[in-house]
C-alpha positions as CSV (number, residue, x, y, z in Angstrom):
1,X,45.1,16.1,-7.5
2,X,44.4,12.3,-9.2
3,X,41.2,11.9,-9.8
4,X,40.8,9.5,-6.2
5,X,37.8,7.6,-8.2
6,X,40.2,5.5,-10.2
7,X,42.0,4.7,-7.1
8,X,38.6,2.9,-5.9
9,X,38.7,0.6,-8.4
10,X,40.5,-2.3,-6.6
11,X,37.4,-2.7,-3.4
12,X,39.8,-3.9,-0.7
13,X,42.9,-2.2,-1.5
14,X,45.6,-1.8,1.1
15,X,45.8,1.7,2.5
16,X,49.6,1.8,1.5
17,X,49.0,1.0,-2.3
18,X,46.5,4.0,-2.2
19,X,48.7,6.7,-0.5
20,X,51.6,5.4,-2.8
21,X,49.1,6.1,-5.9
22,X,47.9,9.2,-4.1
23,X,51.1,10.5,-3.8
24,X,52.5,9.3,-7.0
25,X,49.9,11.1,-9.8
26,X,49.8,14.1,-7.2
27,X,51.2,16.9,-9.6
28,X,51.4,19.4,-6.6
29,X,53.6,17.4,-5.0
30,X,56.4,19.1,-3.6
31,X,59.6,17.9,-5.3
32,X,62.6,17.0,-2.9
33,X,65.4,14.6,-2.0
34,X,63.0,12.1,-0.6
35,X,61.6,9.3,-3.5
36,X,58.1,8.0,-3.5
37,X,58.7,4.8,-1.4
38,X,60.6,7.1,1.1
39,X,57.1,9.2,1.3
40,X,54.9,6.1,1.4
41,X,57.0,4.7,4.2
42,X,57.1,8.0,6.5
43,X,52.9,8.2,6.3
44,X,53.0,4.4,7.2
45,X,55.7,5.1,10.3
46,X,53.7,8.0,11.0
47,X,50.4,6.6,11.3
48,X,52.0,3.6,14.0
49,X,53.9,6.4,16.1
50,X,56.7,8.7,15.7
51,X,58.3,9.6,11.9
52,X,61.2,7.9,11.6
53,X,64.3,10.3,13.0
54,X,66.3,9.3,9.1
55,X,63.7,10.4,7.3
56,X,63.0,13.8,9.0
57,X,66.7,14.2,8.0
58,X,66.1,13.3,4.6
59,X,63.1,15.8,4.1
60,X,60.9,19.1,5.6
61,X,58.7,16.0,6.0
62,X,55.9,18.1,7.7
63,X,54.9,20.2,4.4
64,X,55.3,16.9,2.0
65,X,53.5,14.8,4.8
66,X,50.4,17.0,5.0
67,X,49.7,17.6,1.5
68,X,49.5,13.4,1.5
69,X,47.4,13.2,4.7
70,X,45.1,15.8,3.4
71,X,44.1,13.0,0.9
72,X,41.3,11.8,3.1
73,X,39.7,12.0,6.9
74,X,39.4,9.7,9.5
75,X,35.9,8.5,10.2
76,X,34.0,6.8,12.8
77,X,30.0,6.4,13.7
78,X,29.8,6.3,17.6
79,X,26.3,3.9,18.2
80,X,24.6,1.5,21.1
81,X,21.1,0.1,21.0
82,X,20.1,-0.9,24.2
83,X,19.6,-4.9,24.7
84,X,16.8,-4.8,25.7
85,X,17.0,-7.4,27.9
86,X,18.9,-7.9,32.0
87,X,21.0,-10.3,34.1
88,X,18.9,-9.9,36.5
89,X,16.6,-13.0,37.2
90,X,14.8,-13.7,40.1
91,X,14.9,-16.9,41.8
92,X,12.2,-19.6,40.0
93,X,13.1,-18.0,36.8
94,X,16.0,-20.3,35.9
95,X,12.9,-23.0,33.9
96,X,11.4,-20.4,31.9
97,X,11.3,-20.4,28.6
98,X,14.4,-19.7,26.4
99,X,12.4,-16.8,24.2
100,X,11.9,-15.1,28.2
101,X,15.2,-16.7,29.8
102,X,18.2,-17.1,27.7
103,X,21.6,-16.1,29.2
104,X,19.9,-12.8,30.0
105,X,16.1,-12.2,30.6
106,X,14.5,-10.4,27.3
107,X,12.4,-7.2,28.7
108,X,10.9,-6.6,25.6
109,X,10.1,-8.5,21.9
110,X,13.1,-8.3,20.0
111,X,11.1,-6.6,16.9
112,X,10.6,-3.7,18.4
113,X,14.6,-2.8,18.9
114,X,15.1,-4.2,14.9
115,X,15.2,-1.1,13.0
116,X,17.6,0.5,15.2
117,X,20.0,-2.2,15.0
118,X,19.7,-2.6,11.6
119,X,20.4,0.6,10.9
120,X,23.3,0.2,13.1
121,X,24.5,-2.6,10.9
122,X,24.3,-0.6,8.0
123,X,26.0,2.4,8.8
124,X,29.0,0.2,9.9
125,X,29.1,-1.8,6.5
126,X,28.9,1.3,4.8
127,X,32.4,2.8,6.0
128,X,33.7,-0.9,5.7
129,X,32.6,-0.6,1.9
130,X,33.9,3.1,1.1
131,X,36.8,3.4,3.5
132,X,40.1,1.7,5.2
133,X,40.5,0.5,8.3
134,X,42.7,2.3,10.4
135,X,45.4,0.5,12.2
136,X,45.0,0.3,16.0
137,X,41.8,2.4,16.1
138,X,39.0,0.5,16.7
139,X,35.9,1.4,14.2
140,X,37.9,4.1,12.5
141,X,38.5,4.3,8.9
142,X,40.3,6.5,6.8
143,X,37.6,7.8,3.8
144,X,39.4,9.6,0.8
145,X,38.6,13.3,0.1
146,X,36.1,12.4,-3.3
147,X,33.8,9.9,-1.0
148,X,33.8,12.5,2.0
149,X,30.1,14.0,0.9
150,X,28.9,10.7,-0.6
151,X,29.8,8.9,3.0
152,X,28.2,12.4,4.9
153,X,24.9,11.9,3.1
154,X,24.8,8.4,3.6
155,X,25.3,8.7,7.0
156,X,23.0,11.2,7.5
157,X,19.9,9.7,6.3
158,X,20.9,7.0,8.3
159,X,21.1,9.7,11.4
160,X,17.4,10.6,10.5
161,X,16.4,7.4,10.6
162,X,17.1,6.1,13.7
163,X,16.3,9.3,15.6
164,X,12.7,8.7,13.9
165,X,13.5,5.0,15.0
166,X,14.2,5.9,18.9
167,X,11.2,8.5,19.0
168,X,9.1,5.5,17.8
169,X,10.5,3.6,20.3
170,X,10.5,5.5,23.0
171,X,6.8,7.0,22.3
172,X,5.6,3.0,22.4
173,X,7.6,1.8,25.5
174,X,4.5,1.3,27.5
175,X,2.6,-0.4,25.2
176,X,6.0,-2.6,24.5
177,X,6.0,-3.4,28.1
178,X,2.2,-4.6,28.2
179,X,2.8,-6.6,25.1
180,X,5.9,-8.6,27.1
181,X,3.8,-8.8,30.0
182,X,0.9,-10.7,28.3
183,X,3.4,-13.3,26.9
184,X,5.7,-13.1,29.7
185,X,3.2,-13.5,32.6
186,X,4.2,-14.7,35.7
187,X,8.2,-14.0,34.9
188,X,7.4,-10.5,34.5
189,X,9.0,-7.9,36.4
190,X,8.2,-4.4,36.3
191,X,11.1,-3.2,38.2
192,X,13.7,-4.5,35.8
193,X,12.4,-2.3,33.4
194,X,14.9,1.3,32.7
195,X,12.7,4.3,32.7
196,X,13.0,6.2,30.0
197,X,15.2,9.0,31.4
198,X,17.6,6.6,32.2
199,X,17.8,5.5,28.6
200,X,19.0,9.3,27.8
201,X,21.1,9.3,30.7
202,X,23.0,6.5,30.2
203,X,23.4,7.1,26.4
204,X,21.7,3.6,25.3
205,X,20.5,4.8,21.8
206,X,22.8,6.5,19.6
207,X,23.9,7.0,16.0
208,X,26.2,9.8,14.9
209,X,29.2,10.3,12.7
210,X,32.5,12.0,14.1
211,X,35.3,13.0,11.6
212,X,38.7,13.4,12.3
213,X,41.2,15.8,10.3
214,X,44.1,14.4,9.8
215,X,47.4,16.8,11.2
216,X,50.8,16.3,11.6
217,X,52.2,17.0,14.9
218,X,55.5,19.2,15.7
219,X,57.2,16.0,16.8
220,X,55.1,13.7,14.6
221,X,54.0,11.8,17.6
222,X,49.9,10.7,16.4
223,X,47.4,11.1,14.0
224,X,45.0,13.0,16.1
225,X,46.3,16.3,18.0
226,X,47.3,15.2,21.4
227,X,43.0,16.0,22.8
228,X,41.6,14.2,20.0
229,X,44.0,11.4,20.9
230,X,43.5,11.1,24.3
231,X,39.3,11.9,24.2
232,X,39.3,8.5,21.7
233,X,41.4,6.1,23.8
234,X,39.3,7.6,27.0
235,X,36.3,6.2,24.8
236,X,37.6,3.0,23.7
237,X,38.9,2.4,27.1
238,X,35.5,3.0,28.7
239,X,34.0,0.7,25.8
240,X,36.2,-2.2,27.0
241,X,35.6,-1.6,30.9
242,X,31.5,-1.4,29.7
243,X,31.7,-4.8,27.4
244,X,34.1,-6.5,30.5
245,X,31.6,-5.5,33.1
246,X,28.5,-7.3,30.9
247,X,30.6,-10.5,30.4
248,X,31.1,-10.6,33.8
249,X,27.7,-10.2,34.9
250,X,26.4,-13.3,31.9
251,X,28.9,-15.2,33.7
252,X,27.9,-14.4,37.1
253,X,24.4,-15.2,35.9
254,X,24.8,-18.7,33.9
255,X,27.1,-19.8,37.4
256,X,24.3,-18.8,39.9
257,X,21.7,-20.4,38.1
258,X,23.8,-23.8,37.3
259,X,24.4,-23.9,41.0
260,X,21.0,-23.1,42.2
261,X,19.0,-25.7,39.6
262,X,21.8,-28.7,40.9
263,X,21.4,-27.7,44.4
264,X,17.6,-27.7,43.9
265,X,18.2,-31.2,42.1
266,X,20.1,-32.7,44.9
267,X,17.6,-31.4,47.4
268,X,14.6,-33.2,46.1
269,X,16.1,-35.8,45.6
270,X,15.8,-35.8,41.2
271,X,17.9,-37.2,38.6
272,X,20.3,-34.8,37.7
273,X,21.2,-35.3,34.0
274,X,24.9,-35.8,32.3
275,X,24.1,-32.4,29.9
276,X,23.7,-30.8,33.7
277,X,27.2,-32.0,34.8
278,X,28.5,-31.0,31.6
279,X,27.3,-27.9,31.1
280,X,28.7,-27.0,34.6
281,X,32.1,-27.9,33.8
282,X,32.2,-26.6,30.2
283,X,31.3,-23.4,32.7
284,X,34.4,-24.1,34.2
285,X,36.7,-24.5,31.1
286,X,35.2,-21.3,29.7
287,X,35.4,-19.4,32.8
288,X,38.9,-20.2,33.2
289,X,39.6,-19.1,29.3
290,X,38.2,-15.4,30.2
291,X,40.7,-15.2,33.0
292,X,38.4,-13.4,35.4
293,X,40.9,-11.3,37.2
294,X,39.0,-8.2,38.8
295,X,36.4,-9.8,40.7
296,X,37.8,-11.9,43.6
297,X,34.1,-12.9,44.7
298,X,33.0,-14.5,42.4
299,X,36.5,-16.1,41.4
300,X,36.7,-17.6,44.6
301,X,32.5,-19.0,44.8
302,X,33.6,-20.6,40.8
303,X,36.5,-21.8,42.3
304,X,35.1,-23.4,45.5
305,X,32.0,-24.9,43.8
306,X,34.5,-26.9,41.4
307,X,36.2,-28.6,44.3
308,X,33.0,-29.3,45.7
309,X,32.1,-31.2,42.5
310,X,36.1,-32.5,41.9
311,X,35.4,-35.4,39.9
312,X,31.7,-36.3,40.6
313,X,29.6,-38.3,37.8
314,X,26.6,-38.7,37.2
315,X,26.4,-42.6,39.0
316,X,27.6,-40.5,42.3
317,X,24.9,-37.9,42.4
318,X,21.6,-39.7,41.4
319,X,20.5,-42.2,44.3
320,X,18.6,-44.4,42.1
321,X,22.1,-45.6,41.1
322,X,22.4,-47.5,43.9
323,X,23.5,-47.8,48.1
324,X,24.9,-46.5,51.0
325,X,27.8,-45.4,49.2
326,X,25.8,-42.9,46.9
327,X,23.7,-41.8,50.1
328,X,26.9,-40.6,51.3
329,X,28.2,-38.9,48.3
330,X,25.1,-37.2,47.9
331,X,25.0,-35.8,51.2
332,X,28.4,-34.7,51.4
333,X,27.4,-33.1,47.8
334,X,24.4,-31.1,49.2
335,X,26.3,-29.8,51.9
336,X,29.4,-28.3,50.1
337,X,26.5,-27.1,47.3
338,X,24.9,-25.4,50.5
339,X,27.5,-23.6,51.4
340,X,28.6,-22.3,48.0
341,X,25.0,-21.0,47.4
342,X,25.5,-19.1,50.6
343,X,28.3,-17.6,50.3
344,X,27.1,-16.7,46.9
345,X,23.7,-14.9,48.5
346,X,25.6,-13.6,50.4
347,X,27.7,-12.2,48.5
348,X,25.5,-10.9,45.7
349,X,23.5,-9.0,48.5
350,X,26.4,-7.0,49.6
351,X,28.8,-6.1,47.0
352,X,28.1,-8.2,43.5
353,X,24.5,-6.4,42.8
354,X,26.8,-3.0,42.1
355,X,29.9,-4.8,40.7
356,X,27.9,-7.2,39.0
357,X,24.9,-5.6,37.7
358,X,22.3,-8.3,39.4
């Protein structure tokens, strides 16, 4: 085999130029009808889906086709640090400030999860660095045979690291929790805190590598055999439905406390501020964007609460602005306001604290 280090040379090289070289200063190479490009383009078609039906004609592709996909592995590091932070906020918690409330509500000091998710960072940019990314696998890349035990080592003290990292972690929760208390005062809240079974349970610190060997299929119809295959979409599948679920409930939370702090506003009888408006319909624009289909609750409270504001501005909702007219306004304002942020207790109490995450 080619020695694969002079492949390396070129840092961001396209996958296909290095199977072509791979497969072109391969002496072992099997020699039949096929030519190089031929090769080159069955591994490509055969790394999207099926090998082309001319080119199994053409070729015992399954003998030629392993020897080239034996030049390397597929790699991937599974990892998650937890947040450490919530979406759920209590009522009078919407002023507080942004290093306690911002978007979510931080649990701990942001320190103390650091090292883990640096580590994180690192073990990602070093697959980036040695390997290729994989087409249509999320986080996988395909690391030639000569950087296999470079990439394992790497990767390993990395694997040491955090698990000393996590231990750390978990061995100074308490006192992490006192610390935020202290600076957290009166928006602490003891019960939003995971216990530390739960962080096990629900997998919220990992690191670890998984390899893939790369085998050809009787019908040539993946990568992966056909449990590997289905045990990594099952995974990325769940990641989606996992990252979907915490967009929803940031969205959730940013709408209930817009509505609450105007309704609040319009109550007492305060200025409420242009930025306010604004930021409420930006909500709007960005909430429509995400296309929100799932969740027919909340959907339908976004959705009312913009045709309660319609077209308001800011000389409408602020009595100082002047008469009858923007007595009237108002009123009508706090009433349809009203009846969004009941529905939306509502609501929340019955089915959004599970599908939501409140």
């Amino acid at each position: 085999m080619a020695r694969v280090e002079e492949l390396m040379d070129t840092s961001r090289t396209d996958l296909r130029v290095i199977l072509e070289k791979l497969l072109e200063q391969d002496e072992k190479m099997p020699r039949k009808k096929a030519t190089k490009a031929e090769l080159v383009n069955m591994i490509l078609e055969y790394q999207d889906g099926p090998v082309a039906k001319e080119a199994e004609a053409t070729i015992d592709g399954k003998d030629v086709m392993e020897i080239a996909l034996k030049a390397g592995i597929l790699y991937r590091i599974d990892s998650s640090c937890w947040w450490g932070k919530t979406t759920k906020v209590r009522d009078g918690e919407i002023d507080a400030p942004k290093e306690i409330i911002s978007g979510m509500k931080v649990l701990v000091d942001p320190k103390t999860l650091g090292p883990m998710r640096s580590l994180i960072g690192y073990s990602d940019r070093i697959l980036k660095n040695i390997g290729y990314s994989f087409i249509g696998m999320k986080g996988v890349y395909w690391i030639p045979k000569a950087f296999i035990s470079r990439t394992d080592e790497r990767v390993s003290v990395i694997e040491g690291e955090f698990s000393q990292a996590r231990k750390e972690f978990f061995s100074n929760y308490e006192l992490y929790k006192k610390e935020w208390r202290i600076k957290s005062k009166e928006y602490y809240d003891p019960d939003a805190y995971p216990a530390v079974g739960d962080f096990e349970r629900l997998k919220k610190f990992k690191l670890q590598k998984r390899k893939f060997s790369i085998s050809l299929p009787e019908k040539g119809t993946g990568v992966l055999t056909g449990a590997e295959y289905n045990d990594e979409k099952k995974k990325q599948i769940d990641e989606m439905k996992e990252f979907f679920q915490d967009t929803i409930s940031v969205l959730a939370g940013r709408f209930y406390k817009m509505v609450k702090s105007l309704k609040e506003k319009l109550d007492s009888g305060k200025p409420v501020k242009q930025k306010t408006l604004d930021a409420m319909k930006e909500f709007g624009k960005t909430f429509d964007a995400f296309n929100v289909t799932g969740h027919k609750e909340l959907k339908s409270l976004v959705t009312e609460c913009f045709g309660v504001l319609g077209t308001a501005d800011i000389e409408d909702l602020n009595l100082s602005k002047g008469g009858a007219k923007n007595d009237l306004y108002r009123a009508k304002m706090i009433k349809g306001m009203d009846a969004v942020v009941d529905k939306f207790d509502k609501s929340k109490d019955e089915r959004l604290t599970r599908a939501l995450e409140f």
